[in-house]
C-alpha positions as CSV (number, residue, x, y, z in Angstrom):
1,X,155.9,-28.3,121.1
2,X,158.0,-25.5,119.2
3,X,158.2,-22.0,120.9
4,X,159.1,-19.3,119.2
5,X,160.6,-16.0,119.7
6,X,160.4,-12.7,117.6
7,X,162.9,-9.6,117.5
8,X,163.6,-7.3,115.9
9,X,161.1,-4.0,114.5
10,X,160.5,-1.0,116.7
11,X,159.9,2.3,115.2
12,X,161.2,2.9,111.4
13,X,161.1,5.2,109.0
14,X,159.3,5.5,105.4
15,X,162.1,4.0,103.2
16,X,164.3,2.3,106.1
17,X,165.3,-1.7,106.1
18,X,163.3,-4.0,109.0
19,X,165.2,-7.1,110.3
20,X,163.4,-9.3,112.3
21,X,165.2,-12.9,114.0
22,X,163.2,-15.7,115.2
23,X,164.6,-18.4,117.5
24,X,163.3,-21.4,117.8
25,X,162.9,-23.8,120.7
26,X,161.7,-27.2,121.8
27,X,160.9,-29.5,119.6
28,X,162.1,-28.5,115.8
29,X,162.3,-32.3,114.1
30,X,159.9,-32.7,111.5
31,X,159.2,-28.7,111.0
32,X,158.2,-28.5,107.0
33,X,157.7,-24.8,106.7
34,X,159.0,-21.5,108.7
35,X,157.2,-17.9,108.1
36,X,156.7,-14.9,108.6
37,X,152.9,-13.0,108.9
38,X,151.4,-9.7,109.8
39,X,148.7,-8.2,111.1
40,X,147.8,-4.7,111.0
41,X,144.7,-3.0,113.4
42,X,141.5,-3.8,112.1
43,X,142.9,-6.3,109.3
44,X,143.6,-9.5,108.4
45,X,146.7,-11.4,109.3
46,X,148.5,-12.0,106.0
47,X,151.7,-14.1,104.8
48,X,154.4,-12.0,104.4
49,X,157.0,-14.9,103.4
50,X,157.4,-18.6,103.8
51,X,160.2,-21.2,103.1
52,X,159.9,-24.7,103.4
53,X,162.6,-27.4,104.5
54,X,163.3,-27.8,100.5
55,X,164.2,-24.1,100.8
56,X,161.0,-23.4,98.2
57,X,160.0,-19.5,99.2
58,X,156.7,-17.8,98.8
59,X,156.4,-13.8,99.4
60,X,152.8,-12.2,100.2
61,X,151.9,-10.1,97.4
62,X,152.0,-6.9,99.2
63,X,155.9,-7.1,99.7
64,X,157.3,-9.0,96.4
65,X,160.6,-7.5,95.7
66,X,161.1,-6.0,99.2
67,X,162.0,-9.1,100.9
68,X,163.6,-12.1,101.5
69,X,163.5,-14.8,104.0
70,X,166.6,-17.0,105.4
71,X,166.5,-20.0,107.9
72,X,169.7,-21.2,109.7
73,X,168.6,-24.8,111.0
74,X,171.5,-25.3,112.6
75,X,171.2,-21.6,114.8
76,X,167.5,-22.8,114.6
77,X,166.6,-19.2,113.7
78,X,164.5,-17.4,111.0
79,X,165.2,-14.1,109.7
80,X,163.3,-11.9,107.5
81,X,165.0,-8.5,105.4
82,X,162.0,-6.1,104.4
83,X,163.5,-3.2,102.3
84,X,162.1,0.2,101.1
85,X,159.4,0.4,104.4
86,X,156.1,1.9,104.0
87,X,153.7,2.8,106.3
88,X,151.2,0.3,105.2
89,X,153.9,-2.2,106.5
90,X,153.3,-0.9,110.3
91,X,151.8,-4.2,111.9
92,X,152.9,-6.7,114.4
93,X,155.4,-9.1,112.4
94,X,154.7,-13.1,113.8
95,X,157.1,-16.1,113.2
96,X,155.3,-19.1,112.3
97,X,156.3,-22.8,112.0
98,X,154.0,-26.0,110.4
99,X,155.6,-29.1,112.3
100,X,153.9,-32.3,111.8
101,X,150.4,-30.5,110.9
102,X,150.2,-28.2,113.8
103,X,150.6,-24.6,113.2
104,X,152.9,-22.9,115.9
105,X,153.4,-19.2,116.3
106,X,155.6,-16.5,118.6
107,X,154.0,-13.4,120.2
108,X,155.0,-11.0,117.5
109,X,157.0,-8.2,117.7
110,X,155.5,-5.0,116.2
111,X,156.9,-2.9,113.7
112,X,155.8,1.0,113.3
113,X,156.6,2.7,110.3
114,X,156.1,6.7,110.2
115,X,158.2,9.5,109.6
C-alpha cells in the first residue's frame, strides 16, 4: 500500500505560479511512475504530468510549456510547478503513483483560479 498526500493550491490568481508537494508513505519499493492529474466539475480527470523512475516525463497537452514535474525519492515527495495560471486550470490537483500495476492516488487538493 502507498498513501499519498497532496498540498499545496488554494485560491490563485489569472497569471500566478501553483506549487503543489506530494508525500509519500508506506510502501514506495517498486513504484515505476509518479503523477500528477486533475479534474475539473463536470469533466474528465486528465494527466497533467508524469515521470517515471527513469526520470522519462510526459505533460498533458493542456499545460505543455507551463509545467514541470520533480520527484525527490529520497524525501519520497513529488512536486509539480504550474506557471502562467488560467482559469481553466481551476480543478482538484491528485498525486498518483503506478507500483507494481496498482494505481494509487491521494485525496486531491483543489486549486481555484479567479481574479
Amino acid at each position: 500500500q502507498v498513501h499519498l498526500v497532496e498540498s499545496g493550491g488554494g485560491f490563485l490568481q489569472p497569471g500566478a505560479s501553483l506549487r503543489l508537494s506530494c508525500q509519500a508513505s508506506g510502501s514506495d519499493d517498486g513504484i515505476y511512475a509518479m503523477a500528477w492529474h486533475r479534474q475539473a466539475p463536470g469533466k474528465q480527470r486528465e494527466l497533467v504530468a508524469r515521470i517515471t523512475t527513469g526520470n522519462t516525463i510526459t505533460h498533458g497537452d493542456a499545460v505543455k510549456g507551463r509545467v514541470s514535474i520533480s520527484r525527490d525519492v529520497a524525501k519520497r515527495t513529488l512536486s509539480l510547478q504550474m506557471d502562467s495560471l488560467r482559469p481553466e486550470d481551476t480543478a482538484v490537483y491528485y498525486c498518483n503513483c503506478v507500483r507494481l500495476g496498482n494505481n494509487y492516488w491521494g485525496r486531491g487538493t483543489q486549486v481555484t483560479v479567479s481574479s
